[in-house]
PyMOL Python script that loads the backbone (N, CA, C, O; Angstrom):
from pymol import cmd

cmd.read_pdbstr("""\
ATOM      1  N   UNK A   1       7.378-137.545-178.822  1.00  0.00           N
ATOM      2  CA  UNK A   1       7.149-136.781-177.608  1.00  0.00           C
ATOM      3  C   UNK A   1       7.973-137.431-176.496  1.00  0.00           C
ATOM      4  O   UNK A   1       7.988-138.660-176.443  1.00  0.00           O
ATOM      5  N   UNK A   2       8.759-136.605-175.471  1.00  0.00           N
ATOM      6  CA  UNK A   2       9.613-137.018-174.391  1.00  0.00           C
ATOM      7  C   UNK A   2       8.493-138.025-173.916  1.00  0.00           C
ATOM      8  O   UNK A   2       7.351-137.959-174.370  1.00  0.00           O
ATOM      9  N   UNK A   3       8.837-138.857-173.084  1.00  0.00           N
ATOM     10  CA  UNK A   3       8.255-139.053-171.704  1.00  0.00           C
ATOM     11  C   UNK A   3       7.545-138.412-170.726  1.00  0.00           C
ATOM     12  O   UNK A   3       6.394-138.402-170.290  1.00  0.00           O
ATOM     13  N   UNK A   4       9.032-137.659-170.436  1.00  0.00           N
ATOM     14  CA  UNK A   4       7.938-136.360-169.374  1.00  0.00           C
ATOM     15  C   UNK A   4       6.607-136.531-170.128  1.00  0.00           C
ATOM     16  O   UNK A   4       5.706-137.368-170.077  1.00  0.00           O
ATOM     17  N   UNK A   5       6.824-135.444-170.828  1.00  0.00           N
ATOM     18  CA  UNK A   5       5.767-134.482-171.789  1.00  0.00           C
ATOM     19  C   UNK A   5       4.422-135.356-171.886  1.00  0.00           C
ATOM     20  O   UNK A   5       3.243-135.025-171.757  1.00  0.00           O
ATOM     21  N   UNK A   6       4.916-136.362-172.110  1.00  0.00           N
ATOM     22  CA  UNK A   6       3.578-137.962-171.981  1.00  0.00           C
ATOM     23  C   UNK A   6       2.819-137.895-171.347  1.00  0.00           C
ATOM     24  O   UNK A   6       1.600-137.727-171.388  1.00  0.00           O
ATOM     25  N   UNK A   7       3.892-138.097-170.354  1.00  0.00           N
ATOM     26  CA  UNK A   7       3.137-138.600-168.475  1.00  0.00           C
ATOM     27  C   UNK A   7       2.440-137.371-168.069  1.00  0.00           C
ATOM     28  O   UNK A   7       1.286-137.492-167.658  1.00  0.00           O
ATOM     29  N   UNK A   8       3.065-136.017-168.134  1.00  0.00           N
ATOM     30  CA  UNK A   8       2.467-135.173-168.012  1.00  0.00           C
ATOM     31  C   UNK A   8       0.868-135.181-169.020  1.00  0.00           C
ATOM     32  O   UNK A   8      -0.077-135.836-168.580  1.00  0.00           O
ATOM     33  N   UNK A   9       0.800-134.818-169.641  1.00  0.00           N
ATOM     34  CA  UNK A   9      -0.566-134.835-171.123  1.00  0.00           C
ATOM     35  C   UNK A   9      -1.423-136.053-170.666  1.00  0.00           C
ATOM     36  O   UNK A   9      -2.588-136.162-171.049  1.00  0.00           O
ATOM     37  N   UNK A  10      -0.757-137.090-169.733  1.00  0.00           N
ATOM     38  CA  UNK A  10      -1.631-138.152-169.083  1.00  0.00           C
ATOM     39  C   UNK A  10      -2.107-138.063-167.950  1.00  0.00           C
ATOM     40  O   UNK A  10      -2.974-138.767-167.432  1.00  0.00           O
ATOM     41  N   UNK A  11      -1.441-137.018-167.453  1.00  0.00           N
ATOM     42  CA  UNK A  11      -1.892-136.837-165.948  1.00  0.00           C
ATOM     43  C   UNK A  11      -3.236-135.410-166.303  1.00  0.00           C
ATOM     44  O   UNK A  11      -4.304-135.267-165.708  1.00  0.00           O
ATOM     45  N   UNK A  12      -2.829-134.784-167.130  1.00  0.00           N
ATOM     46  CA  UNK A  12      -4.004-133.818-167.248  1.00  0.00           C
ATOM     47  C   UNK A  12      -5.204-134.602-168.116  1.00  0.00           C
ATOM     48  O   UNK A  12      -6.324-134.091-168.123  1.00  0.00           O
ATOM     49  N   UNK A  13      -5.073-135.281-168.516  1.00  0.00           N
ATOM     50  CA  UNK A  13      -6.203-135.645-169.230  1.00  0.00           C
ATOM     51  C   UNK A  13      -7.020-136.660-167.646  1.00  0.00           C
ATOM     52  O   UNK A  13      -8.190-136.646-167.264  1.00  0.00           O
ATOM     53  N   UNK A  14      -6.203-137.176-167.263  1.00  0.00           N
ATOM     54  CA  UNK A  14      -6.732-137.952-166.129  1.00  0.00           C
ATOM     55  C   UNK A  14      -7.213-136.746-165.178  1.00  0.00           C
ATOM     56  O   UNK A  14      -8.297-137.052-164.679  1.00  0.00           O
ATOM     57  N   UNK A  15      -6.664-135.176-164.662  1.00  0.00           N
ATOM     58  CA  UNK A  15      -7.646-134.545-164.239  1.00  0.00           C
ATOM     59  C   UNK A  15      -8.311-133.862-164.611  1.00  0.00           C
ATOM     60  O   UNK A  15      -8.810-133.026-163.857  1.00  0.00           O
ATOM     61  N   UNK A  16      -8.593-133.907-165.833  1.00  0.00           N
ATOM     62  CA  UNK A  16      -9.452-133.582-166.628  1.00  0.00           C
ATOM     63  C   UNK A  16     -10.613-134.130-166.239  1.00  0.00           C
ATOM     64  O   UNK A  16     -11.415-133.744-165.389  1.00  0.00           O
ATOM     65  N   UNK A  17     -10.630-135.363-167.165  1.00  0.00           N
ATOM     66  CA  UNK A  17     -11.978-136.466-166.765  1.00  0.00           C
ATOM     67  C   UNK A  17     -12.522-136.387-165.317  1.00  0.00           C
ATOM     68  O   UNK A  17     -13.713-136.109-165.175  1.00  0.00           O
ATOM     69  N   UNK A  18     -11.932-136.556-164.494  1.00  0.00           N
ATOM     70  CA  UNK A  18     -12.068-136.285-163.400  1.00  0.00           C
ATOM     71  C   UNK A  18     -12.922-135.178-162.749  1.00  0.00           C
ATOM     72  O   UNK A  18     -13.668-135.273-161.775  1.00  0.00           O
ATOM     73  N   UNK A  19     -12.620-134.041-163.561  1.00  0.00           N
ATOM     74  CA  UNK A  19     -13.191-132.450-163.565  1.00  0.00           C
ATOM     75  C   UNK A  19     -14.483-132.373-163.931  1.00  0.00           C
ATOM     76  O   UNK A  19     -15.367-131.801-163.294  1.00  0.00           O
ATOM     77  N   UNK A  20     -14.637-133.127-165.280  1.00  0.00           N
ATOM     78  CA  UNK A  20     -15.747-132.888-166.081  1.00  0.00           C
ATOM     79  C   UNK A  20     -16.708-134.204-165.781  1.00  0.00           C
ATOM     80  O   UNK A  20     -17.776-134.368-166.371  1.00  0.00           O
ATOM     81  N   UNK A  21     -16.257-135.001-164.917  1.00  0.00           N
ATOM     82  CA  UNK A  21     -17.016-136.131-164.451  1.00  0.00           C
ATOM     83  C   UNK A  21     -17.774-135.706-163.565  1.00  0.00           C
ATOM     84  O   UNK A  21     -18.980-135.951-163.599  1.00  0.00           O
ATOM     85  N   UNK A  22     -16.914-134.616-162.107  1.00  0.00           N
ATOM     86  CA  UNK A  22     -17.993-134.261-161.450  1.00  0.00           C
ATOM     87  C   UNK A  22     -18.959-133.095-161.849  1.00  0.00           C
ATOM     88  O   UNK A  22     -19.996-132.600-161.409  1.00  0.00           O
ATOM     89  N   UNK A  23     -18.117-132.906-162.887  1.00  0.00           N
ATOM     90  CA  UNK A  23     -19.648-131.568-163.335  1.00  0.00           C
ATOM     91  C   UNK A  23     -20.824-131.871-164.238  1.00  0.00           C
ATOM     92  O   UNK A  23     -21.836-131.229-164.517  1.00  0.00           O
ATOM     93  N   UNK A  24     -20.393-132.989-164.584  1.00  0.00           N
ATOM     94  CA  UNK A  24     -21.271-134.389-165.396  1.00  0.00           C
ATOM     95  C   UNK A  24     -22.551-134.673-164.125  1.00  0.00           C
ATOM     96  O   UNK A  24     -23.776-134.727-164.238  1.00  0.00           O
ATOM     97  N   UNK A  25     -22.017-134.759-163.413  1.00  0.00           N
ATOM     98  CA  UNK A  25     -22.785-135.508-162.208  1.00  0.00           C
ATOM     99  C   UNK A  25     -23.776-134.548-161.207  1.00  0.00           C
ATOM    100  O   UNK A  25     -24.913-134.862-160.855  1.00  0.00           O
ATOM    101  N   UNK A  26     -23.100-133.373-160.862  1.00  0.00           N
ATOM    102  CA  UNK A  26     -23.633-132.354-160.299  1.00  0.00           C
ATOM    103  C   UNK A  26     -24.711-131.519-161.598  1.00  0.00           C
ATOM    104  O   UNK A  26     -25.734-131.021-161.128  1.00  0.00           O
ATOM    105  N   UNK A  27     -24.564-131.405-162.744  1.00  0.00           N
ATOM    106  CA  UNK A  27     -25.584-131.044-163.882  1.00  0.00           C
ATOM    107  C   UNK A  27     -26.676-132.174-163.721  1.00  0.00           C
ATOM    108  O   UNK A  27     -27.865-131.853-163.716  1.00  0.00           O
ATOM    109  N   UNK A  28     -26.399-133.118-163.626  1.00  0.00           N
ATOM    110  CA  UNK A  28     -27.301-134.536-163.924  1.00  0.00           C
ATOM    111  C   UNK A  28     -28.197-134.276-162.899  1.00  0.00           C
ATOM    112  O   UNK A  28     -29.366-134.653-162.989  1.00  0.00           O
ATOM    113  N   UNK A  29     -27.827-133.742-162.042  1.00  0.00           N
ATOM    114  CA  UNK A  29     -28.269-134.023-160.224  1.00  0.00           C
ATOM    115  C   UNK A  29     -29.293-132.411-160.287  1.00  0.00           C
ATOM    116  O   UNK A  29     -30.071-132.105-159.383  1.00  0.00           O
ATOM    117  N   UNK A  30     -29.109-131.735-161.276  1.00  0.00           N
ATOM    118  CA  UNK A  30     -29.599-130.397-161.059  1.00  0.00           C
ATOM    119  C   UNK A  30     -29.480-129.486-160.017  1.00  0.00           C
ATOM    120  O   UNK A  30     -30.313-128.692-159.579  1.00  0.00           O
ATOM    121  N   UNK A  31     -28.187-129.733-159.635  1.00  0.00           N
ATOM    122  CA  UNK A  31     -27.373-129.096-158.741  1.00  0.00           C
ATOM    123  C   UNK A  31     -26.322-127.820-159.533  1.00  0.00           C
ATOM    124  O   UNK A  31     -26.140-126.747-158.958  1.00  0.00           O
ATOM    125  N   UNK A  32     -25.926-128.010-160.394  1.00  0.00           N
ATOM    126  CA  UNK A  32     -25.713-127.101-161.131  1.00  0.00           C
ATOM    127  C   UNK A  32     -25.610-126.731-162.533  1.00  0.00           C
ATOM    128  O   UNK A  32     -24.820-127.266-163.311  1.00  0.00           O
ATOM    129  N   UNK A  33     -26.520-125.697-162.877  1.00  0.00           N
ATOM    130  CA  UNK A  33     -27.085-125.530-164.615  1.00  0.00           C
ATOM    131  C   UNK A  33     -25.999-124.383-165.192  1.00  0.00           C
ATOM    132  O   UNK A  33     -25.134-123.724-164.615  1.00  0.00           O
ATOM    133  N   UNK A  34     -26.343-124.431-166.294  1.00  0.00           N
ATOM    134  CA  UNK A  34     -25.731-123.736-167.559  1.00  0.00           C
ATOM    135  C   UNK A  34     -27.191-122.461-168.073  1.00  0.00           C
ATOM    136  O   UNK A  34     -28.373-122.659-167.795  1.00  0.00           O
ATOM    137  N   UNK A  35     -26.798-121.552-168.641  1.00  0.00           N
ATOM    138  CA  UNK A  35     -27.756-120.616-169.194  1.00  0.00           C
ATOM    139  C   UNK A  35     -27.006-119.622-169.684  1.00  0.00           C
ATOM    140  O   UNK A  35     -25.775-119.631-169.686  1.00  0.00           O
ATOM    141  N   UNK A  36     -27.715-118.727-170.119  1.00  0.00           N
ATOM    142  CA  UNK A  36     -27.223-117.504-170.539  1.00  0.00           C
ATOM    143  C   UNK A  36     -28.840-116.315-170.823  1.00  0.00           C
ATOM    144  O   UNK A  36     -29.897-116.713-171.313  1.00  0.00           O
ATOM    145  N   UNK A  37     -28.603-115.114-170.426  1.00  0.00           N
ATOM    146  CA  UNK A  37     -29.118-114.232-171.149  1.00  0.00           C
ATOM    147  C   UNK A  37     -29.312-113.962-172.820  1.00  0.00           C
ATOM    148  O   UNK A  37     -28.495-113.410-173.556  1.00  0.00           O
ATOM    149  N   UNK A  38     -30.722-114.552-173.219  1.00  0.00           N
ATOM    150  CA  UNK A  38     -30.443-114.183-174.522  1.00  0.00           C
ATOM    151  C   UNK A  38     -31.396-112.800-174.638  1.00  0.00           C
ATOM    152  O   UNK A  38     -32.332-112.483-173.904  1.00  0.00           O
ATOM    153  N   UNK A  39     -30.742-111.934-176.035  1.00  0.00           N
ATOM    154  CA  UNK A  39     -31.218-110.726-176.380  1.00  0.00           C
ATOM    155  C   UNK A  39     -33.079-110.954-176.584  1.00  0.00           C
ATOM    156  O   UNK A  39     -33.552-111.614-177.510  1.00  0.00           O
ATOM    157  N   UNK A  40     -33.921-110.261-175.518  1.00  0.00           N
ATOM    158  CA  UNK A  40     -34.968-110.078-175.416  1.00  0.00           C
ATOM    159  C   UNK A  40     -35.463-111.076-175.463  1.00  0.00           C
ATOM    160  O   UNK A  40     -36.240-111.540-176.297  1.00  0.00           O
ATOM    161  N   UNK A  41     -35.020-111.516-174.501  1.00  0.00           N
ATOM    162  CA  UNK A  41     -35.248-113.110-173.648  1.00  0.00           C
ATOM    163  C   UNK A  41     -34.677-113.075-172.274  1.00  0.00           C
ATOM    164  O   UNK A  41     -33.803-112.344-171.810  1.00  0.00           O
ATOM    165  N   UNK A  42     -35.614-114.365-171.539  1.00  0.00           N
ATOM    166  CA  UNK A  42     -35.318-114.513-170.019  1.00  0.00           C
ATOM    167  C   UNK A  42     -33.949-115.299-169.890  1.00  0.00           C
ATOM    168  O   UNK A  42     -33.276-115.466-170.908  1.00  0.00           O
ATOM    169  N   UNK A  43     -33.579-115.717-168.846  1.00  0.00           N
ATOM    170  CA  UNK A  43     -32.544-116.578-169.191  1.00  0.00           C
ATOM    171  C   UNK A  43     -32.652-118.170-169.747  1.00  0.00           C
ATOM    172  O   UNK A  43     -33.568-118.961-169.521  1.00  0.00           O
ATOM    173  N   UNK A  44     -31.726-118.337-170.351  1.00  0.00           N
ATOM    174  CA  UNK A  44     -32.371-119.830-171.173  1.00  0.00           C
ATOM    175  C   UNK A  44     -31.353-120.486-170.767  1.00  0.00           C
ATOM    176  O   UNK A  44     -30.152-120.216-170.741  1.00  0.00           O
ATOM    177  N   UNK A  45     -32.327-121.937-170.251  1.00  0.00           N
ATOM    178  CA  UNK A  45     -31.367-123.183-169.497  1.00  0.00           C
ATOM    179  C   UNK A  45     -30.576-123.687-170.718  1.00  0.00           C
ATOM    180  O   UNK A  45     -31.203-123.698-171.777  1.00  0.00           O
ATOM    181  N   UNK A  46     -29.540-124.027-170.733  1.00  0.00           N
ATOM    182  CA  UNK A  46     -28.487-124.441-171.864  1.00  0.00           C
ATOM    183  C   UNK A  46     -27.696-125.634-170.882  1.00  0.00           C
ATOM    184  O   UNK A  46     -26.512-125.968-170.945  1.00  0.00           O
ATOM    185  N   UNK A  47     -28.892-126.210-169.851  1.00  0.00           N
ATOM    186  CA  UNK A  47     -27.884-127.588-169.339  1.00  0.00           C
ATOM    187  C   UNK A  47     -27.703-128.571-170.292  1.00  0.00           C
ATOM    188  O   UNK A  47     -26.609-129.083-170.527  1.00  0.00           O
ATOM    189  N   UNK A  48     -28.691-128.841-170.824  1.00  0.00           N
ATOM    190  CA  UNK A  48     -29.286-130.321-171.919  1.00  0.00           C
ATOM    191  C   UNK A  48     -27.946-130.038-172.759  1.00  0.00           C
ATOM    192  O   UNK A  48     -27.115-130.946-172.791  1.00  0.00           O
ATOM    193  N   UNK A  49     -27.738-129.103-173.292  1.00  0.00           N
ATOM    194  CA  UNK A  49     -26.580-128.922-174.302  1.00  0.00           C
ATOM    195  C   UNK A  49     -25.111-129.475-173.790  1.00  0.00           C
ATOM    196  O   UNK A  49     -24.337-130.397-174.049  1.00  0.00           O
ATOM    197  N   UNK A  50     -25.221-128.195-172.790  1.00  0.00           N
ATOM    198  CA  UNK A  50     -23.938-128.544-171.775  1.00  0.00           C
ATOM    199  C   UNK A  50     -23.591-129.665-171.329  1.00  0.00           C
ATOM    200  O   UNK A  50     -22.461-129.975-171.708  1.00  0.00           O
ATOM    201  N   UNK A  51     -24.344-130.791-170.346  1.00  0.00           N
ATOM    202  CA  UNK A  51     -24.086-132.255-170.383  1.00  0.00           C
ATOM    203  C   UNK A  51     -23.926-133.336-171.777  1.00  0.00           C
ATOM    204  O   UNK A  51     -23.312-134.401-171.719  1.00  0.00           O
ATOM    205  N   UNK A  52     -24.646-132.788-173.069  1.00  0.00           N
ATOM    206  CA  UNK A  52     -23.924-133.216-174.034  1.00  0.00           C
ATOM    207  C   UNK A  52     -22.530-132.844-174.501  1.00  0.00           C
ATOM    208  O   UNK A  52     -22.087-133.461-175.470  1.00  0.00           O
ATOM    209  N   UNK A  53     -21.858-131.995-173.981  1.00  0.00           N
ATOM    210  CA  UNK A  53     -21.154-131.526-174.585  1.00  0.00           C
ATOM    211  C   UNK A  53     -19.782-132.072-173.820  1.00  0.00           C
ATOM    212  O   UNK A  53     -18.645-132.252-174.258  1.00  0.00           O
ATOM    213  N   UNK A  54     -20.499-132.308-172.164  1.00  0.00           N
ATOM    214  CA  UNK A  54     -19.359-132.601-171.579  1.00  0.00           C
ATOM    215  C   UNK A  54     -19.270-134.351-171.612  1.00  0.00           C
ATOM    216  O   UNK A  54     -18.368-135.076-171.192  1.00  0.00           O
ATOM    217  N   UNK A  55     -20.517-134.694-172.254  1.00  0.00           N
ATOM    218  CA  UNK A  55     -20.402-136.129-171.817  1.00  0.00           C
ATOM    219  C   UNK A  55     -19.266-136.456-173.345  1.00  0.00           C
ATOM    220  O   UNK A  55     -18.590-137.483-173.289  1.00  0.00           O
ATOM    221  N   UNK A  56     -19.141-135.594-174.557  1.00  0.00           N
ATOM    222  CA  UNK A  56     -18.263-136.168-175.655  1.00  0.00           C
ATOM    223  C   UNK A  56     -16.956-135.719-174.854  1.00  0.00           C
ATOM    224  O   UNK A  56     -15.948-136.425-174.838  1.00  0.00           O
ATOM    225  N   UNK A  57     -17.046-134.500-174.194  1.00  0.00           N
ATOM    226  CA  UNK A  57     -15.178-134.069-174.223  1.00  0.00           C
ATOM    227  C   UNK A  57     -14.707-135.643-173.140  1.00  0.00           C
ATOM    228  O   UNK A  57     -13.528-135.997-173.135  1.00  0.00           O
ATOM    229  N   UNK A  58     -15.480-136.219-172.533  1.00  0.00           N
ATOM    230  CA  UNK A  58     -15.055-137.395-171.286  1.00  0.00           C
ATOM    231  C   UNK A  58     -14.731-138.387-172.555  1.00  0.00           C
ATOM    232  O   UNK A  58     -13.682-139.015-172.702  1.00  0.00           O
ATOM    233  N   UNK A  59     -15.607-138.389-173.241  1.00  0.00           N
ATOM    234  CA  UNK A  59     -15.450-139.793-174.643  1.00  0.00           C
ATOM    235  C   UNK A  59     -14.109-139.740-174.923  1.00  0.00           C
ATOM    236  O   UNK A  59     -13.194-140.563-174.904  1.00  0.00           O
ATOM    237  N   UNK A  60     -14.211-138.581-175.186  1.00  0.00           N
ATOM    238  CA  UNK A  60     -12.913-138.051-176.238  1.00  0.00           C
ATOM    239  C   UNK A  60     -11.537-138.470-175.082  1.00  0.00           C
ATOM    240  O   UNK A  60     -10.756-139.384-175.344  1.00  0.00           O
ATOM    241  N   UNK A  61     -11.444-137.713-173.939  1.00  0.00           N
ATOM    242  CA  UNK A  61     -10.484-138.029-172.939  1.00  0.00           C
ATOM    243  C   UNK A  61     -10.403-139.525-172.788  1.00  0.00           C
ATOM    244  O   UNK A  61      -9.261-139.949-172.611  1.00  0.00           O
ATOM    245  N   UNK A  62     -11.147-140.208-172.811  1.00  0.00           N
ATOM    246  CA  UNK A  62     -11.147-141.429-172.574  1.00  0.00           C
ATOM    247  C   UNK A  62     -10.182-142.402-173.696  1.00  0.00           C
ATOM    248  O   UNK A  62      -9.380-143.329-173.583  1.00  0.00           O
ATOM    249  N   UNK A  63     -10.692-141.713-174.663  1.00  0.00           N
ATOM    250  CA  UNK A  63     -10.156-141.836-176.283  1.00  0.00           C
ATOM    251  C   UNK A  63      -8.461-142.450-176.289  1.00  0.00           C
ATOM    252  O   UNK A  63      -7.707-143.373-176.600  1.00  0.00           O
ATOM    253  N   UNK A  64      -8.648-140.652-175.467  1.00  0.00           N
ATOM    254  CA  UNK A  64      -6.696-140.328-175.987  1.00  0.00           C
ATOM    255  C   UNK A  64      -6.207-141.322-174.600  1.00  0.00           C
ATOM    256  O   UNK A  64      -5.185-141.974-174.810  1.00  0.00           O
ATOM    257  N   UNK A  65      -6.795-141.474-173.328  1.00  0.00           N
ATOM    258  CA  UNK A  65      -6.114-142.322-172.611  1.00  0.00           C
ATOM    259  C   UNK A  65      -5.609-143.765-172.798  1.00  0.00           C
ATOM    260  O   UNK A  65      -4.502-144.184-172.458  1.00  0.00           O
ATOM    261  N   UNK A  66      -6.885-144.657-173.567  1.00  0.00           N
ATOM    262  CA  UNK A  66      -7.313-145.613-174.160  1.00  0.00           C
ATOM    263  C   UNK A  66      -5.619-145.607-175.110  1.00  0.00           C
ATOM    264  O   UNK A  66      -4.807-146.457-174.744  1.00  0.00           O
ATOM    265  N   UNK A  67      -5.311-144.887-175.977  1.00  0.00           N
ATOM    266  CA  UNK A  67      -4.746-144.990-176.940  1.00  0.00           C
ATOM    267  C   UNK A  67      -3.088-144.922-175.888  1.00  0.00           C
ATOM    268  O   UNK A  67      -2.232-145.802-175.976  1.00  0.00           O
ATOM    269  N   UNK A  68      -3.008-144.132-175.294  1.00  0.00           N
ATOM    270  CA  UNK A  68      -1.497-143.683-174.601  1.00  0.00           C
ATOM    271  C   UNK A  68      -1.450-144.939-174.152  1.00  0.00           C
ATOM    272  O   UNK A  68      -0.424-145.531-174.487  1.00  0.00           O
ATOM    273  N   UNK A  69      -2.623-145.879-173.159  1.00  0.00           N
ATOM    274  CA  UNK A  69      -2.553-146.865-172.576  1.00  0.00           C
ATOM    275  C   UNK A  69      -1.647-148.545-173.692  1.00  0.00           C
ATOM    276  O   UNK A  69      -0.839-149.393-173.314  1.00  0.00           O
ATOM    277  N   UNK A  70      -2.192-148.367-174.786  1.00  0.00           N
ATOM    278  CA  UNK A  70      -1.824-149.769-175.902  1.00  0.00           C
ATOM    279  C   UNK A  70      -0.439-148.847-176.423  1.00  0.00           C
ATOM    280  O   UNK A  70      -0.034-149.205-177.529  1.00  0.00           O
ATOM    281  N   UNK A  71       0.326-147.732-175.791  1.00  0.00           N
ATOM    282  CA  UNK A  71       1.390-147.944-176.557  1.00  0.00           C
ATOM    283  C   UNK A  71       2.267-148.498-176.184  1.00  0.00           C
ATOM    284  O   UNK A  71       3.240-148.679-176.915  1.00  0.00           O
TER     285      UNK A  71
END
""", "prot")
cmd.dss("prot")
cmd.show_as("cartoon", "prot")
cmd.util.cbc("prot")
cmd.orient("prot")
């Protein structure tokens, strides 16, 4: 992979994390939830899921930074 192309894929992953950090934080804070309409059902909170879900994609970002960082 160029350089560019690197630095770039490093800079989005860095605002990435960034992204999903504050929505990490604002879910945590119950400031803002996740749900959906289910069929013949009220709406169902789907935060608990959602902060799991965002706390792996941060792992994961962290991952690939971790790794770009030791090359």
């Amino acid at each position: 992979m160029a350089n560019g192309a690197l630095i770039n894929l490093v800079d989005w992953c860095k605002r990435e994390r960034a992204s999903l950090r504050q929505r990490l934080e604002l879910m945590k804070a119950g400031k803002f939830r996740i749900g959906e309409k289910e069929v013949g059902r009220e709406w169902v909170d789907k935060t608990p899921q959602s902060i799991d879900q965002v706390e792996r994609s941060i792992a994961e970002l962290e991952k690939i930074l971790a790794d770009c960082e030791n090359r």
